[in-house]
N, C-alpha and C positions, 0 to 999 in steps of 0.2 A: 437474477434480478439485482438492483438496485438503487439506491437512493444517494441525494445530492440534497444537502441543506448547506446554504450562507449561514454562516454564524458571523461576528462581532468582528472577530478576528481571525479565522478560519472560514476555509471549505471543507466541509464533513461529506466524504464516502464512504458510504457503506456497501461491502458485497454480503451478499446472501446465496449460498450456497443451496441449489434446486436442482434436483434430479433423482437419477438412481443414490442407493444409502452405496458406500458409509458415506454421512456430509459431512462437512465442516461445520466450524464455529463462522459465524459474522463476521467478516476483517472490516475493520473503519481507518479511516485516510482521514488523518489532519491534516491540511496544506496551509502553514501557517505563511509568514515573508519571508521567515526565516531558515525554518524546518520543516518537513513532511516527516509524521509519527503515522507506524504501523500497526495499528493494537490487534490483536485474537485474543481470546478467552482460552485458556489451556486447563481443559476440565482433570488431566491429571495432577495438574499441580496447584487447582483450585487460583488461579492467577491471573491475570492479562499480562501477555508477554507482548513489551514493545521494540520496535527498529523506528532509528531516530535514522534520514536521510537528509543530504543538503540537498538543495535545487538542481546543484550538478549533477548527484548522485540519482535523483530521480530522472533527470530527463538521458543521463548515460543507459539509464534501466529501460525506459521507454524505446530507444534507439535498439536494442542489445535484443529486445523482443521478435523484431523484426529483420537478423541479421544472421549470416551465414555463422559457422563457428570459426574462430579467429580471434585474434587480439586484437585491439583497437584502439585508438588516441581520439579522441573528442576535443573539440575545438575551444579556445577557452573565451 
């Protein structure tokens, strides 16, 4: 499952981890102009650990999903 809220200045993703245990924690997606931030909640270390992404970087992640194993140059 999840969710998509417009914010002000963001796009908010939220995944929700459903199914068989063990799950996860929540991950939320900011997609700001600038950066895309990756938050989880990490109950061992009582924290939310973030990855900060640039647009390149997200849309080379997007590509790399769908792709054989290999190296690869992305277009600039």
């Amino acid at each position: 499952m999840f969710t998509i809220e417009h914010e002000f200045d963001a796009s908010v993703i939220t995944l929700v981890d459903e199914g068989a245990t063990p799950l996860q924690e929540d991950v939320t997606i900011n997609a700001f102009a600038e950066t895309i931030t990756i938050e989880q909640w990490d109950p061992r270390t009582d924290s939310i650990s973030k990855l900060t992404l640039s647009p390149n970087q997200l849309r080379d992640l997007a590509a790399a999903l769908n792709l054989p194993e290999g190296i690869y140059h992305s277009a600039p």
